[in-house]
Each structure stands twice: as C-alpha cells, then as structure tokens.
N, C-alpha and C positions, 0 to 999 in steps of 0.2 A: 424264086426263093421268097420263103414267106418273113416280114419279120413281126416281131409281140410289140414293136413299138406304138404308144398310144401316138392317136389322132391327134395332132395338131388345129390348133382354132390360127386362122393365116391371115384375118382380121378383123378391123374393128366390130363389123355388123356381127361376123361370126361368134366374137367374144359377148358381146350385149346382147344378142339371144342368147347364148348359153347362161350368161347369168340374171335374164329376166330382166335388163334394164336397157337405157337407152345409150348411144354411142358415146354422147358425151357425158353423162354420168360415168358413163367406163375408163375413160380416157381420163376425167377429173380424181377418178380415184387412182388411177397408176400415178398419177403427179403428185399426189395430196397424202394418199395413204398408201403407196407401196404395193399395187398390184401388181402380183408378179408377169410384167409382158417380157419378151424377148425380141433382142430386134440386133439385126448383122451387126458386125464390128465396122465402127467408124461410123453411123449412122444413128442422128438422133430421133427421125422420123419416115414417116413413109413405110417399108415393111414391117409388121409387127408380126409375134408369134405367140401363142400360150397354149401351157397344156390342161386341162380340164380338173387333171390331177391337182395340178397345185392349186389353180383358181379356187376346186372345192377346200383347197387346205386354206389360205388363206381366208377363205369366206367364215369357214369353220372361227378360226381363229377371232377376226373381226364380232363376229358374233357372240362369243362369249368375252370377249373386253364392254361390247354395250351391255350386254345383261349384267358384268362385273362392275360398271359403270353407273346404271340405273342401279341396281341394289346399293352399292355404296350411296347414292344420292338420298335413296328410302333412308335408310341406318341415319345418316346425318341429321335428315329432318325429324326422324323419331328422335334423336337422342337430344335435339336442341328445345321439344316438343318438352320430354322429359326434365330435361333443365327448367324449363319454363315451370313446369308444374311443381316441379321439385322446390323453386324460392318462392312460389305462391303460399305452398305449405308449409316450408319455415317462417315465411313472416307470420301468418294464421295463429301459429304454433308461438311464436316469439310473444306474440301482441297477448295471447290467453295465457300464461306464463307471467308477463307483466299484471295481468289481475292481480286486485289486492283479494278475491274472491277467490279465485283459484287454492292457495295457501289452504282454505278452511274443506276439510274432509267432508262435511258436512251436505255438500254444495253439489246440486245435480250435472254442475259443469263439468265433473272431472270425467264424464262417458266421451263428451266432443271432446274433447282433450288424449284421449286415449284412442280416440279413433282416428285422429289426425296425427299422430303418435305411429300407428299402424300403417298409414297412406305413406307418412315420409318412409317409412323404412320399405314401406314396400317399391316404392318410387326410386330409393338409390339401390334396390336391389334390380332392379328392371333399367336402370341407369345406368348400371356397370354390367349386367348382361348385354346391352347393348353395343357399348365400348369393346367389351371383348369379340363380339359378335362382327365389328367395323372393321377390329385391327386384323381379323382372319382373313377378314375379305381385302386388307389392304395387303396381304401377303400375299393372296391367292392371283391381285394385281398385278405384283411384284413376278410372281412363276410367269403370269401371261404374257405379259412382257419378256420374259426372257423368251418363250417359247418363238414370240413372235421376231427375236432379232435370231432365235435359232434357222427360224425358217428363212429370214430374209439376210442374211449375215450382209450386204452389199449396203445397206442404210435405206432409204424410202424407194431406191429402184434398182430394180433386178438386173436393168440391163448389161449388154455383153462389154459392154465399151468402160463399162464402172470400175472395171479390177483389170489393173495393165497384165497380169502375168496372161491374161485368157484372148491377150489381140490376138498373140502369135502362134494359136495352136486352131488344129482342123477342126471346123464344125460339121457335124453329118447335114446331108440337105435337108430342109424343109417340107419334105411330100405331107 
C-alpha cells in the first residue's frame, strides 16, 4: 500500500544539505531561531526528524523578516539623513531671515532665499513620505511576526515534548 506522505529529512546531515548549509549552522538555528525539527516524545536529543515542507515554510518566512528588517534599517537611515538635512536648511534659512538685507525687495538675495524656501519644503515633504513609508513596513513587521508565531505556535521549538497534551497520543513511524 502506497502512501502521499512527504519524505522525512531523519538527520542532521540530511537536513543541512537540504538546506545548503552546514550541520551546525542547522542545529544553531533550531535553538536560536525556531527551526522546525521533530524529535520523539521525552527525548531532547539524538533522533531528529523534518519535513521539507515546513523547512521551505519557515525559510520562506525567515527571509522575508531579514529583507523586512534591512528595508526598515534603509527607511531609518534615510529618514535621520533627511532630518539632518532638513535642520541644516532651517538654520541656512533662519541665519538669511536674520539679515538686515533681506527685508529690502530690492536685494538679489531674495532668489537663494526662495530656493532654500523650496529645499525645506521639499525636504519635509520627502521626510514625511518616509515616516509613512517606515510605519508600513513596521506593520507589515507586525503581520510577519504573527505569521511566524502562526506557523510555530510552540515558541522557538517545534518539538514533541513542548506541548504536554501531545506526550500521550500515537505518532505514525518515521519511514
């Protein structure tokens, strides 16, 4: 009798080639970050098991929290980039305002003036498109994170032995 059940990875070496890396990078990240392994009830080492399925989901997952992670770190440095520029050209702006020259219509200074005039607004326009642009992606944080306590609901490891209701019930074997 045939059955549709996916392949089981039944160890370490088997799990770190499938995921391109070495044994104990693999093993650091079930500790560290929540890789999903499986391993018998009452047993905190020695058998392990995973399935390919989830590895891909998790990996999935892990991957779009560092790209969510580096783009939030871009947005912060632009928008502190922005600030910086932003009080450079108030003060510019403050200091030519303070002229007793300024005042007089007359005066070829009122072009830099008007153009520095145009920077700052364009600068808190682009200062607050930014902010909106951080707080999306701190939301979209926020989803991924859930996403990822949906997949692992058990806290940073899958195993069988984490959740008492699952000691006392039949696991299919390991083929």
């Amino acid at each position: 009798m045939a059955t549709n059940l996916p392949r089981a990875l039944t160890c370490w070496k088997e799990i770190a080639e499938y995921l391109h890396k070495g044994v104990r990078t693999v093993q650091r990240w079930e500790r560290e970050l929540g890789l999903p392994i499986h391993r018998p009830p009452n047993r905190s080492s020695g058998i392990v098991r995973a399935l390919p399925a989830e590895l891909d989901a998790w990996m999935k997952v892990q991957q779009a929290a560092d790209d969510e992670h580096r783009e939030t770190e871009w947005l912060r440095d632009k928008v502190e980039k922005l600030r910086t520029e932003n009080e450079v050209l108030r003060r510019a702006l403050s200091s030519l305002l303070a002229r007793p020259s300024y005042r007089r219509s007359d005066r070829s200074e009122d072009v830099p003036i008007q153009s520095l005039w145009e920077q700052s607004v364009q600068l808190l326009i682009a200062n607050i498109s930014a902010r909106s642009r951080q707080n999306e992606l701190l939301e979209r944080s926020k989803q991924l994170r859930s996403l990822v306590e949906q997949a692992n609901p058990a806290g940073a490891s899958s195993r069988y032995e984490d959740s008492a209701p699952n000691r006392n019930r039949v696991r299919p074997p390991l083929n």
